[in-house]
MARLUM-799961 format. One line per 2 residues: their letters; for each residue z, y, x of N, C-alpha, C. Coordinates in steps of 0.001 Angstrom, whole numbers. Layout:
N
A = Z Y X Z Y X Z Y X  ...
This chain:
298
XX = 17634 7413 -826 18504 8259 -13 17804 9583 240  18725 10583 -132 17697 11785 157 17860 12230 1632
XX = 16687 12875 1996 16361 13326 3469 17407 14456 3728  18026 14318 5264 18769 15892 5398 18362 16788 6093
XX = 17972 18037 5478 17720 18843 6549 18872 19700 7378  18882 19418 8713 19428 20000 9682 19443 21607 9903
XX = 20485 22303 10108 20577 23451 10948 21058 23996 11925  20646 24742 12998 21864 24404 13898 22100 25765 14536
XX = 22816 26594 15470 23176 27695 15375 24114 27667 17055  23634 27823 17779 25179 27501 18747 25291 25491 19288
XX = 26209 25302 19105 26422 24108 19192 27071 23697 17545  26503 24596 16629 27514 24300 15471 26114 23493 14110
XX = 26394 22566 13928 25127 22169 12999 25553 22018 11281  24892 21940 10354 25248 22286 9160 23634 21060 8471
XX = 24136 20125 7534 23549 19680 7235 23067 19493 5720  21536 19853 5171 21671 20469 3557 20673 19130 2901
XX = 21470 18743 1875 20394 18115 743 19829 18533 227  18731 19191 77 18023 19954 -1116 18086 19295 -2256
XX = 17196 17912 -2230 17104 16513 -2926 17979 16309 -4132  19408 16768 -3248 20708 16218 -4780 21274 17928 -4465
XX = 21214 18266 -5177 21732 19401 -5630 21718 20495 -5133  21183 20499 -4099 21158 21535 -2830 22616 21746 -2188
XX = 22841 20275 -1943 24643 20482 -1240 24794 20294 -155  25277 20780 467 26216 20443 1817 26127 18862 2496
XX = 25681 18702 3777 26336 17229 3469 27274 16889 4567  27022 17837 5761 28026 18180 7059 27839 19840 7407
XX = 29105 20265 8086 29486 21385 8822 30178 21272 9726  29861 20945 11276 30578 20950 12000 30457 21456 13574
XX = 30983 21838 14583 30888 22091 15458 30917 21260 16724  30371 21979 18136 30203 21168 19498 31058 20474 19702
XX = 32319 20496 19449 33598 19739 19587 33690 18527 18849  33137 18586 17801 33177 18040 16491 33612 17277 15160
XX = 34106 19103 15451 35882 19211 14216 34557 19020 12871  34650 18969 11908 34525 18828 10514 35424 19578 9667
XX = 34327 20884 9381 35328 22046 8592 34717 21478 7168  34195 20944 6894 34083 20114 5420 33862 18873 5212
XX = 34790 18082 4358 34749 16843 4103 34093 16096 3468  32771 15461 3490 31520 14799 2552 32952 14164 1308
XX = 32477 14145 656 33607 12895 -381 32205 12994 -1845  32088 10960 -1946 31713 10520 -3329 32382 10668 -4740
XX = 31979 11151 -5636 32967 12054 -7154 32353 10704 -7776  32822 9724 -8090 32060 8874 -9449 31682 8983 -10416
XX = 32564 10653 -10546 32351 10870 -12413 31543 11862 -12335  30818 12716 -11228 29171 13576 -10987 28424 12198 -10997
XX = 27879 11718 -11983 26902 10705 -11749 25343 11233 -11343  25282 12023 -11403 24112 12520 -11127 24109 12564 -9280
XX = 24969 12839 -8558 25401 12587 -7256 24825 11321 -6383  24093 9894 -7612 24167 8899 -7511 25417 8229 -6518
XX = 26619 8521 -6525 27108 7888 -5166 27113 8634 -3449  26357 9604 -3598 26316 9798 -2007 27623 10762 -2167
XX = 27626 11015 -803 29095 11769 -451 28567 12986 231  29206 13965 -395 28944 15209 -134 29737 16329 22
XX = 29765 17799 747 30471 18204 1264 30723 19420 1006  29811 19729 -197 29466 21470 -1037 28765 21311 -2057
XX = 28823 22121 -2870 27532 22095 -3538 27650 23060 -4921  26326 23638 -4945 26974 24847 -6029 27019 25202 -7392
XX = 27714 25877 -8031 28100 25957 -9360 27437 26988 -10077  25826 26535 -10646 25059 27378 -11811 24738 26774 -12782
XX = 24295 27462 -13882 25104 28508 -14461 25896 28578 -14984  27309 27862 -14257 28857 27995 -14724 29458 27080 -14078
XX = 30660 27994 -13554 31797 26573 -13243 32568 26083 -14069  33277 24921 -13601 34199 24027 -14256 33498 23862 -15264
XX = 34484 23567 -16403 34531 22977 -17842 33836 23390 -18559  32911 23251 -19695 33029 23667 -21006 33150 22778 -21995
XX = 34334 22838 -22134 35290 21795 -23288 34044 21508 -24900  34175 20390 -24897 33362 19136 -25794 31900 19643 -25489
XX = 31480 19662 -24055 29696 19841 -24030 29631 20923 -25280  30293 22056 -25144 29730 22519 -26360 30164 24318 -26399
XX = 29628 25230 -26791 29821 26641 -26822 29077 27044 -27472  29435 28458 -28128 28737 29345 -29273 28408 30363 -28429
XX = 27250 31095 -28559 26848 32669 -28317 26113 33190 -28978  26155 34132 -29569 25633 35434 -30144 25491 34351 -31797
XX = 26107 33812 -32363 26311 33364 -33592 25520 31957 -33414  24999 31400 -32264 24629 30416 -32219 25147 29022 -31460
XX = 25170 27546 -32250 25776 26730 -31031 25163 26062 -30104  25573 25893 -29211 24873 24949 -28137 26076 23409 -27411
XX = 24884 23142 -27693 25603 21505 -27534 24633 21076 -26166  25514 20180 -24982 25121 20535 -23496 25046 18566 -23619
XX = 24535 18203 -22655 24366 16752 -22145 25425 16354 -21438  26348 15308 -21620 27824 15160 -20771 27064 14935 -19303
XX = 27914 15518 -18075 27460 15215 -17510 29027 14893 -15986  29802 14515 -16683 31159 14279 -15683 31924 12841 -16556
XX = 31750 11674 -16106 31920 10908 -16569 33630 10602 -16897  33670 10240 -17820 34822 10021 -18620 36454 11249 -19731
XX = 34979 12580 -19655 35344 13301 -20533 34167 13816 -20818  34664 14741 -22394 33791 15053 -22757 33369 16399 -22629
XX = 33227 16643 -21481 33134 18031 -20842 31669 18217 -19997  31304 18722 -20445 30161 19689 -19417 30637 20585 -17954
XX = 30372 19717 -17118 30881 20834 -15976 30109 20493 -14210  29956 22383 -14126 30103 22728 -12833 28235 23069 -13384
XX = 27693 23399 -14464 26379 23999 -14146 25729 22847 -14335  24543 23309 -13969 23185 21428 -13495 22968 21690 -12004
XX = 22898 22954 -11413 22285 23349 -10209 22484 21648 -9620  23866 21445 -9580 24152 20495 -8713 23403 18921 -9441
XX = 22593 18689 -10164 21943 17722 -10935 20552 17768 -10201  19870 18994 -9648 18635 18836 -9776 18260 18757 -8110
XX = 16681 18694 -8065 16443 18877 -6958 16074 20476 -6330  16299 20758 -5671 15778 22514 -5099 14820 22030 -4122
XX = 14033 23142 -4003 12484 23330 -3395 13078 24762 -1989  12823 23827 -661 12611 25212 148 11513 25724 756
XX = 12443 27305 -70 11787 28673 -37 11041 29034 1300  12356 29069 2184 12509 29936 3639 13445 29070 4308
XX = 12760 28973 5730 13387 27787 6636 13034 28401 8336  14653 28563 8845 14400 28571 9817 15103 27771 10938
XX = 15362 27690 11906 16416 26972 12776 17870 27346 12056  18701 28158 11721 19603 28310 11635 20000 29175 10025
XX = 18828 28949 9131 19056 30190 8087 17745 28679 6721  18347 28141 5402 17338 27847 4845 17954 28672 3309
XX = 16375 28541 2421 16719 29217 1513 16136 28175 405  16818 28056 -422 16376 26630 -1782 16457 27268 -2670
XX = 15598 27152 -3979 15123 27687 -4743 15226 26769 -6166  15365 26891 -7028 15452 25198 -8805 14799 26915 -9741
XX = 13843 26690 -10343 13487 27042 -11333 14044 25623 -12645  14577 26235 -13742 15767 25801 -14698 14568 25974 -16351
XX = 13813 25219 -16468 13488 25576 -18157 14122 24468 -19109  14489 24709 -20112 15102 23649 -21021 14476 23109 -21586
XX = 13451 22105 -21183 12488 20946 -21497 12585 19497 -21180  11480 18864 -21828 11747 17289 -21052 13002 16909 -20724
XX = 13425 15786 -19432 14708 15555 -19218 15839 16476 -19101  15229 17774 -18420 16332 18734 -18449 16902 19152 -19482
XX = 16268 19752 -20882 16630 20253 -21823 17954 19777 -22220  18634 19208 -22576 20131 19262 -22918 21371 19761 -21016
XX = 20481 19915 -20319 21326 20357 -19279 21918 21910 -19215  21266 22690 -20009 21200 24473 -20173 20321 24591 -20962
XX = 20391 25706 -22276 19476 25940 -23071 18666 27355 -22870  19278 27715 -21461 18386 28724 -21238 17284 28705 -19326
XX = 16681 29345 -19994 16031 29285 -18432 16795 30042 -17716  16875 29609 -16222 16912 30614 -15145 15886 30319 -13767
XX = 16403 31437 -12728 15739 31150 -11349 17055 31100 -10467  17362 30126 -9606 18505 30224 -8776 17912 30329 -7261
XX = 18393 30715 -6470 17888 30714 -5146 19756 30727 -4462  19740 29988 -3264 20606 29618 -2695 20107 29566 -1335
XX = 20965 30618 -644 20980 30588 674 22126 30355 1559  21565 29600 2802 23103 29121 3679 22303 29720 5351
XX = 23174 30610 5961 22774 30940 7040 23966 30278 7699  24020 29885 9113 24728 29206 9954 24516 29715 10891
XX = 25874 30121 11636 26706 31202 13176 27168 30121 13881  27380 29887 14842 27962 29445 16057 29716 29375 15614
XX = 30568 29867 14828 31730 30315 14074 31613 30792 12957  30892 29940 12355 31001 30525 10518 29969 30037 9484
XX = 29963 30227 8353 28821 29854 7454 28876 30417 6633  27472 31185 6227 27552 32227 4994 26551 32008 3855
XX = 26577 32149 2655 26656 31035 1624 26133 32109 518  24766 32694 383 24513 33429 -888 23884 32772 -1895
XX = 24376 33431 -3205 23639 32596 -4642 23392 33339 -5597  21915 33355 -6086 20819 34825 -6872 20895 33701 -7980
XX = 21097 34223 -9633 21139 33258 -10620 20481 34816 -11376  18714 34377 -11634 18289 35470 -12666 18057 34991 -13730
XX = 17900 35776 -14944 17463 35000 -16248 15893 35374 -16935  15492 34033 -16799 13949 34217 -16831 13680 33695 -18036
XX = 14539 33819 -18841 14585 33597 -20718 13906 34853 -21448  13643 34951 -22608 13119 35654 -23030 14672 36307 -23997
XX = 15871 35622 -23800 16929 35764 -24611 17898 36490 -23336  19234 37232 -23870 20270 37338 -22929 20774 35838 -23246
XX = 21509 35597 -22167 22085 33824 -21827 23288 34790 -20956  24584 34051 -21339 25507 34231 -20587 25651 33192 -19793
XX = 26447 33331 -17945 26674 32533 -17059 27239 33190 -15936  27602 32103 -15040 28525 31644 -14211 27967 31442 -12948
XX = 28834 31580 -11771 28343 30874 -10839 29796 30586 -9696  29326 30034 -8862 30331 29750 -7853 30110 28864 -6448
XX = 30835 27604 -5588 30369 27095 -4926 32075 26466 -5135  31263 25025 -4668 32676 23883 -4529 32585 23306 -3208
XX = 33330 23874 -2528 33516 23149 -1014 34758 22068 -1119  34665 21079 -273 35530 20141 233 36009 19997 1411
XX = 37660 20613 2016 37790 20700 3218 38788 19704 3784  39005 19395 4612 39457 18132 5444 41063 18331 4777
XX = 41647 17256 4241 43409 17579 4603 44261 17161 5634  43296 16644 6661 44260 15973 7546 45109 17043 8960
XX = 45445 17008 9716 45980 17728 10714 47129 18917 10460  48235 18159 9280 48864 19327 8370 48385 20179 8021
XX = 47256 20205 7227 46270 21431 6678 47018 22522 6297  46868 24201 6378 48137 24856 5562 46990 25554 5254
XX = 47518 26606 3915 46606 26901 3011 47258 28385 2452  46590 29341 2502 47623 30630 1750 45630 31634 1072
XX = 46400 32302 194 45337 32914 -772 46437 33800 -1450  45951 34852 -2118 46803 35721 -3073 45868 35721 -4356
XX = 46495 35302 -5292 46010 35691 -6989 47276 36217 -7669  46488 37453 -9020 47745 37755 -9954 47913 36580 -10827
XX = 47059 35541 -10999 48015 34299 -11836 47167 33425 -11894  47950 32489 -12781 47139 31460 -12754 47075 30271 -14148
XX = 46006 29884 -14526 46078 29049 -15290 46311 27879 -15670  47231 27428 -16347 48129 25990 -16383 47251 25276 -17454
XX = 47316 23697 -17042 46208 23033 -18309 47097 22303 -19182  46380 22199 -20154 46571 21006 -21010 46191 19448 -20676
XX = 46401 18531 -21807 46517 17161 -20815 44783 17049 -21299  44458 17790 -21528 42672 17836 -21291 42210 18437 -20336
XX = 43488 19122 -19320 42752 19535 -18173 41917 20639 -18419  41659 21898 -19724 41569 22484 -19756 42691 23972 -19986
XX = 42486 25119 -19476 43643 26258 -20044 44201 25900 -21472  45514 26015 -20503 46589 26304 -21439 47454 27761 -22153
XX = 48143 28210 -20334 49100 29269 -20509 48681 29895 -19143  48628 31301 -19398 48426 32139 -17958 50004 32709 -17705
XX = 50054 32428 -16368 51245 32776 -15796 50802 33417 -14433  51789 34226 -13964 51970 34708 -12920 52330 33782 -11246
XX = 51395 34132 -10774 51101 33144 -10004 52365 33151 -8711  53646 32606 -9393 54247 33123 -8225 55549 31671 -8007
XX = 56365 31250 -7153 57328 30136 -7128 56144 29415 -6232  56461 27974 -7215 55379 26793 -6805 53951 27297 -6911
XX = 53901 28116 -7414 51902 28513 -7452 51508 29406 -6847  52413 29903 -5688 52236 31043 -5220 51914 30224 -3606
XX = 50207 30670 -3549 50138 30562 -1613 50256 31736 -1036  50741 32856 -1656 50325 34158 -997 50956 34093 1015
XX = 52153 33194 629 52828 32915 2433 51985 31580 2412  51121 31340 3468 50522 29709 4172 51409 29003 4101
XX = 51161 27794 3723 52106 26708 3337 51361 25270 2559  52019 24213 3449 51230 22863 3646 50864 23023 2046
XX = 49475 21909 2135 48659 21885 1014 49648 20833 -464  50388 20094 495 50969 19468 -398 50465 18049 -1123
XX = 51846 17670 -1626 51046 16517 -2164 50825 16122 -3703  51487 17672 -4119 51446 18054 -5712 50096 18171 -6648
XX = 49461 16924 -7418 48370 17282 -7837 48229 18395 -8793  47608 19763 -8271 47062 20574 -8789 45213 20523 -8836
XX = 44939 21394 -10412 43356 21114 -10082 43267 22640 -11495  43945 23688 -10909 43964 24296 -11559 42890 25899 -11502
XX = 42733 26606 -12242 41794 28225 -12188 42915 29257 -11479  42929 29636 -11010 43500 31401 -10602 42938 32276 -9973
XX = 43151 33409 -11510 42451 34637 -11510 42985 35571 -10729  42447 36895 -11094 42753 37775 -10013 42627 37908 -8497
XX = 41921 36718 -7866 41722 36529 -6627 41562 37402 -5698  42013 37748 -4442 41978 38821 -3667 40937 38980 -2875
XX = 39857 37709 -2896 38719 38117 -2144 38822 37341 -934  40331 36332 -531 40241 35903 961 41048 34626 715
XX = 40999 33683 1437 41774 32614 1978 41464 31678 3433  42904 31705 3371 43137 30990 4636 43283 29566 4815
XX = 43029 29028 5778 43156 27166 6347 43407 27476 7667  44301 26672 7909 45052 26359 9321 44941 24815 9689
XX = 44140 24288 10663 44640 23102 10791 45156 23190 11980  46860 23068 12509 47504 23429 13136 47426 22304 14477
XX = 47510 20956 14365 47191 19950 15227 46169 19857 15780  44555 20565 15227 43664 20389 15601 43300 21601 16326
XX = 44200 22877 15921 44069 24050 16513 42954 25067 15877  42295 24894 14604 41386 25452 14228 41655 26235 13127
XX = 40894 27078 12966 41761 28142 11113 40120 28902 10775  40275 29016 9542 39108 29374 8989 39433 30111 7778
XX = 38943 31203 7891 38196 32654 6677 37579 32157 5641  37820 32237 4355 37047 32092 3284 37135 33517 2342
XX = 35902 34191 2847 36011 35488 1680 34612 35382 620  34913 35752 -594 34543 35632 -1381 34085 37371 -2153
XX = 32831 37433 -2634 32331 39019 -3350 32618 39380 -4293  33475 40438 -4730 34197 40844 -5722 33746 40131 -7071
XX = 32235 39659 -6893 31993 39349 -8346 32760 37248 -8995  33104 36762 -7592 33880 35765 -7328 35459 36270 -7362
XX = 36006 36198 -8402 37130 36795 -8676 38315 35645 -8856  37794 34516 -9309 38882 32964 -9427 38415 32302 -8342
XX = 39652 31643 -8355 39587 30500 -7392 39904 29562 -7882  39336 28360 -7884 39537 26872 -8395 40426 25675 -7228
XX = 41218 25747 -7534 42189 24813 -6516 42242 23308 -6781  41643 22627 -5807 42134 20626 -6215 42341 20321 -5371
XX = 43931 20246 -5379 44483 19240 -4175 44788 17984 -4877  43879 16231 -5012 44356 15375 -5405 45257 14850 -4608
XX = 46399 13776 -5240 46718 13108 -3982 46934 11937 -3356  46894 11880 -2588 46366 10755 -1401 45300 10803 -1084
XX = 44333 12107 -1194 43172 12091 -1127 43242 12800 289  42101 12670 1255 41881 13099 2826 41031 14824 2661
XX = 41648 15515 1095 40410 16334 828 41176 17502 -348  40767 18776 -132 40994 19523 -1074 40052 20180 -1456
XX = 39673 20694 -2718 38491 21471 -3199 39161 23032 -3337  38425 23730 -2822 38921 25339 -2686 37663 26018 -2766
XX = 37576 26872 -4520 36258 27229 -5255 36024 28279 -5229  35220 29271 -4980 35502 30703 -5121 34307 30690 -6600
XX = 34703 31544 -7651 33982 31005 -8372 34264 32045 -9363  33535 32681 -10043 33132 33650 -11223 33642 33628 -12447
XX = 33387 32523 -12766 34603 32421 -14550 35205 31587 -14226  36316 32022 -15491 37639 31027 -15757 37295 29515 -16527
XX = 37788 28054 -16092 37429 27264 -16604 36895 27747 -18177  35893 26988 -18648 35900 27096 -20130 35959 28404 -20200
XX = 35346 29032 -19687 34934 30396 -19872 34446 30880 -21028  33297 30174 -21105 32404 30080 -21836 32961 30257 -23461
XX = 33948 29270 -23870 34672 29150 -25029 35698 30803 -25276  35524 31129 -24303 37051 31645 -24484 36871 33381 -23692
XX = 35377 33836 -24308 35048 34958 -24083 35631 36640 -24646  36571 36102 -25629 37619 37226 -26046 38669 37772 -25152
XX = 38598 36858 -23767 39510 37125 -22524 38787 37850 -21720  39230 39499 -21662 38448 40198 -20802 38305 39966 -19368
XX = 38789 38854 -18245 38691 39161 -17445 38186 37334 -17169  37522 36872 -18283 37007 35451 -18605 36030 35185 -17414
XX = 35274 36293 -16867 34473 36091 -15511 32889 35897 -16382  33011 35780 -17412 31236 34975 -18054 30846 36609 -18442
XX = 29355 36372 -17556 28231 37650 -17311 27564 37136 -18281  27250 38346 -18898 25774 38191 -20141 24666 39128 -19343
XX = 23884 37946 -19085 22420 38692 -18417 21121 39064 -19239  20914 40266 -19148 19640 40367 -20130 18164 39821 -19898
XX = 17208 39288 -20201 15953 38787 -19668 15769 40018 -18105  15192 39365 -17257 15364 39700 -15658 16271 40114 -14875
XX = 17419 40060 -15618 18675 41186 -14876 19031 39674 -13800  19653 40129 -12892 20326 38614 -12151 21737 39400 -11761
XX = 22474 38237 -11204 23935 38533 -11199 23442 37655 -9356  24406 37737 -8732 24553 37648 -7107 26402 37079 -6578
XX = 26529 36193 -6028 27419 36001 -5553 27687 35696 -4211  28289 35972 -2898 28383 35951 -1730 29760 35265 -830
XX = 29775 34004 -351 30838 33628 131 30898 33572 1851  31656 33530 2725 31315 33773 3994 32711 32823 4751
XX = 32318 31934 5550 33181 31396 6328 33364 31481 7509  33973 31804 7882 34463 32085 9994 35599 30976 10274
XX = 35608 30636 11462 36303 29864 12123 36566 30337 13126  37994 30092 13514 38061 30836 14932 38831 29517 15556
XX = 39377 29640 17351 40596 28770 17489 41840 29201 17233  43202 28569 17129 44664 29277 16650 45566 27965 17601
């Protein structure tokens, strides 16, 4: 069982695994609402089983369809690591253990140096340095992630963060994107459409019980949660360089995943799409992503 380290801020405490992935494992306040929902994924086996409540996406989110992608005329073939397809997804960040940097009562900073050796080597074929920071407010949680490339090659990548937030208390949910991507029965892009009818949260409106688990681009940088029974609503803004949002509402599940996140599923594959989100970093350049949560009462 890995150890948790505590943070606390106010009466509001925030609890981090370094151990498994550097994730989340509670966020909650003096009252003690639960603005994120721990939930066990069976098919992150690397997770072993524990239940968790964040956790972040380097170097790439979602998919890359058959463990596998070409760059600069070369292929790379990845280690499955989401059980029962054959997909590579959400990075390794969330596979390994992180080392902390900087630790204070209310602010820690975790650190995974990434070389493609030994067990790791089929996880990423390039090196990086990730550093992940979570500072914690009395009303909020703010969430930075440094992904440099300490390869001697440019390596293209991704980044993001996968939170899990409560669905219970008629959760309502509104965000604005120019569209959005529809899958195939592989659950990867299909057809980009305009994100508007049924795919449109731009007006707040219950989360539903329609399984979506889809990409939409164009993201405006903000979304909203209302939990109206419980009286609580919460800010999710995201740094221009977080441009998609990854939506999973399963259902019957007590839980929705709401991603702010840099490339389009399968990005990686499908880099002739200019607005694909996948950064090509040159040896030391780093790319930066910034997410920020507030809570207020409503």
């Amino acid at each position: 069982m890995s150890a948790t380290l505590e943070l606390r801020a106010g009466g509001a405490s925030l609890g981090l695994l370094p151990d498994l992935g550097g994730s989340i494992a509670f966020w909650r306040n003096a009252a003690g609402m639960e603005f994120l929902r721990p939930v066990s994924d069976p098919h992150l086996v690397a997770q072993h089983g524990r239940a968790v409540a964040g956790y972040p996406l380097v170097p790439f989110s979602n998919r890359i369809a058959g463990d596998h992608f070409r760059f600069e005329g070369v292929d790379y073939h990845l280690a499955p690591s989401f059980a029962g397809e054959d997909c590579a997804i959400h990075g390794n960040g969330w596979q390994r253990r992180w080392r902390i940097a900087l630790l204070s009562d209310s602010s820690a900073t975790l650190a995974l140096d990434h070389t493609p050796a030994g067990a790791h080597a089929g996880q990423w074929p390039f090196s990086y340095r990730a550093q992940l920071r979570y500072d914690l407010h009395e009303a909020g949680l703010s969430i930075g992630i440094l992904l440099e490339n300490t390869d001697t090659r440019d390596q293209p990548v991704g980044m993001g963060f996968h939170p899990y937030f409560p669905r219970h208390s008629g959760l309502k949910l509104g965000f604005v994107a120019s569209s959005v991507w529809t899958n195939g029965p592989d659950h990867l892009p299909l057809l980009r459409i305009p994100a508007e009818g049924e795919w449109s949260f731009a007006r707040m409106r219950d989360a539903g019980d329609t399984a979506i688990d889809n990409c939409y681009a164009g993201w405006s940088g903000s979304a909203f949660l209302r939990w109206p029974r419980e009286g609580y609503a919460l800010t999710m803004e995201g740094s221009p360089d977080l441009s998609h949002l990854v939506l999973f509402t399963p259902p019957a599940r007590p839980y929705i995943g709401l991603e702010p996140v840099s490339n389009m599923n399968d990005g990686f594959n499908r880099t002739t799409i200019a607005d694909s989100g996948v950064r090509v970093l040159a040896p030391g350049q780093v790319m930066e992503g910034h997410i920020r949560m507030t809570v207020a009462r409503c």
